[in-house]
LOVOZA-778069 format. One record per residue (C-alpha): z, x, y. Coordinates in nm, 3 decimals, m for minus. Example, Ala and Ser with C-alpha at 12.3 -4.5 7.8 and 13.67 -1.06 7.14 Angstrom:
2
((0.780,1.230,m0.450)),
((0.714,1.367,m0.106)),
This chain:
81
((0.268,1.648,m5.244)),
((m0.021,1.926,m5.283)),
((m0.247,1.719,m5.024)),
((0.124,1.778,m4.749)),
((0.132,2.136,m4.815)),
((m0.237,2.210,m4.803)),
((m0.230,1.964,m4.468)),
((0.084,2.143,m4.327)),
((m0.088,2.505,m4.424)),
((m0.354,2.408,m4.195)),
((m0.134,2.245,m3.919)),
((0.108,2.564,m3.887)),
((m0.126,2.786,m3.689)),
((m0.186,2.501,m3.404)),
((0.227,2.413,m3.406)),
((0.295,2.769,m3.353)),
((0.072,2.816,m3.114)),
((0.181,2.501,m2.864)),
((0.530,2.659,m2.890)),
((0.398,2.999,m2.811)),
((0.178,2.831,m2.481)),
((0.517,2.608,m2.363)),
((0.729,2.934,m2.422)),
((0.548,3.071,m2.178)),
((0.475,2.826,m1.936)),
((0.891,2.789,m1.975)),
((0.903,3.161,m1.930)),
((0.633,3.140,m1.608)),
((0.882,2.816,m1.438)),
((1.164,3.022,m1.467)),
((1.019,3.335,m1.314)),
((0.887,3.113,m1.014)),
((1.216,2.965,m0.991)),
((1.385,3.290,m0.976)),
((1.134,3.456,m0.718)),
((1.204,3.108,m0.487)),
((1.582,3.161,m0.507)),
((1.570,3.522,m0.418)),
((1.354,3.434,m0.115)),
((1.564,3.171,0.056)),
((1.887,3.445,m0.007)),
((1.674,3.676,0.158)),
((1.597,3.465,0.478)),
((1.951,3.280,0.505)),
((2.126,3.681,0.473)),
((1.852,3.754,0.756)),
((1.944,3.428,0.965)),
((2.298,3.506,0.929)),
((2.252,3.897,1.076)),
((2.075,3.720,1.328)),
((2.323,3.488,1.428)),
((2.630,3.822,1.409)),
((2.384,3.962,1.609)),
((2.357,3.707,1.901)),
((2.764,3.592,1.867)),
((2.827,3.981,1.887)),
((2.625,4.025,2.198)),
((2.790,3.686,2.398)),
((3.131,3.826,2.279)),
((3.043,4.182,2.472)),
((2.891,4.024,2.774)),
((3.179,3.795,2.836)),
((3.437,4.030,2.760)),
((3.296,4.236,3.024)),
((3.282,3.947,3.274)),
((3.621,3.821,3.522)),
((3.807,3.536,3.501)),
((3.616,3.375,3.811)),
((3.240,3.486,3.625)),
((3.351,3.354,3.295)),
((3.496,3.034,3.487)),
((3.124,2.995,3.624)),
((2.949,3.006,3.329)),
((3.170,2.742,3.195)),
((3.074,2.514,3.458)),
((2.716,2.525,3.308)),
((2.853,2.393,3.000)),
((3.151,2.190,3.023)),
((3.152,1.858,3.220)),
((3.481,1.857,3.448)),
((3.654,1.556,3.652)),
């Protein structure tokens, strides 16, 4: 019994310090992880603004087109019979 407390007296400083390294390799991860999740919401919020952007400007430039000019411009795209 003396020879497991003297043994776990010495052990204690090296246990402690493993769970103070992995707490911070844990604490490192998650910071990482957090940083990488804020970036891709970042460049999908900047995609999307992009994408308002463009559908914003083909709404304006047909809606100032005529029937015939917007007719035209669906030629390029749709396949008639």
């Amino acid at each position: 019994m003396i020879l497991l407390k003297a043994l776990w007296g010495r052990i204690w400083p090296y246990i402690a310090a493993v769970g103070v390294v992995l707490a911070g390799l844990l604490a490192v991860r998650q910071s990482g992880k957090s940083a990488a999740r804020t970036e891709a919401a970042a460049k999908i919020n900047e995609q999307a603004a992009q994408a308002r952007k463009e559908q914003r400007d083909v709404e304006n430039e047909i809606a100032s087109l005529d029937d015939d000019a917007v007719d035209r411009r669906l030629d390029e795209w749709v396949r008639r019979k």
